[in-house]
C-alpha positions in Angstrom: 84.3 104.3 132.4 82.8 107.5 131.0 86.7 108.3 130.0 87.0 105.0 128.3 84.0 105.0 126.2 84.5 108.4 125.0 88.2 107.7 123.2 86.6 104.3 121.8 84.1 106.6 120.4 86.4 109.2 119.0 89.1 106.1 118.1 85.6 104.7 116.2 84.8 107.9 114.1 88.7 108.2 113.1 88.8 105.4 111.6 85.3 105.8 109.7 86.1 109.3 108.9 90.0 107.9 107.4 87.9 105.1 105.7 84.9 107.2 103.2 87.6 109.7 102.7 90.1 106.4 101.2 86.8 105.4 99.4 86.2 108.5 97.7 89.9 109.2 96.6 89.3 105.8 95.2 86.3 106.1 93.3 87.9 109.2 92.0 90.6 107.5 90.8 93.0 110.3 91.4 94.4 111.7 94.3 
């Protein structure tokens, strides 16, 4: 379980991580 819940976490704060740095290229406006 402990196994699990540790790659959902690390899957979780991917994705987050992926998403503000998309966010801030965008507000930028360029890349």
């Amino acid at each position: 379980a402990g196994f699990t819940t540790g790659v959902c976490v690390l899957f979780l704060m991917g994705i987050l991580t992926l998403y503000c740095c998309y966010r801030v290229v965008k507000s930028r406006g360029t890349i």
